[in-house]
C-alpha positions, 0 to 999 in steps of 0.5 A, a space after each residue: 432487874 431495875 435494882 441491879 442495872 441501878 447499881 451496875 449504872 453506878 459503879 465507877 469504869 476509869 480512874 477518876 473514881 466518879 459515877 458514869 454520866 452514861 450506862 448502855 444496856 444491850 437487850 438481846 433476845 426475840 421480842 415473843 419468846 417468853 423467856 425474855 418478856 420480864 427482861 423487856 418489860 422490866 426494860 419498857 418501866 426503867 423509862 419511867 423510873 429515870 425519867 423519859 429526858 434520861 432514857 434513849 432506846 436504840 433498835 438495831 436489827 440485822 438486815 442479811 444480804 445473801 451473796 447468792 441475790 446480792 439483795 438485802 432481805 428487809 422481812 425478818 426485820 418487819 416483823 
């Protein structure tokens, strides 16, 4: 999995022909559902394999507002 983001991460997207200085990686998925535990982990060492100074993660999560409270119901997202 690591490999092929490498490869991806250096395909040039525009004109000019260079590498990209930047790649975003979406992660989907639950974290405990086994289906995607080797595309986490394989996630969690990429770290290591560019180095922390070139790795950033980025959580975000949905916090669902239902129209019948109006309140923003936070619980799915502790967990």
């Amino acid at each position: 999995i690591q490999e092929w983001v490498m490869r991806q991460a250096r395909i040039p997207v525009d004109e000019d022909g260079m590498e990209p200085q930047v790649c975003v990686i979406e992660l989907g998925g639950t974290v405990g559902d086994i289906e995607s535990m080797p595309f986490i982990e394989a996630f969690r060492q990429f770290q290591f394999k560019v180095k922390r100074e070139n790795f950033c993660n980025i959580h975000v999560s949905l916090v669902p507002q239902p129209s019948s409270t109006g309140e923003q119901k936070t619980k799915p997202t502790q967990n």
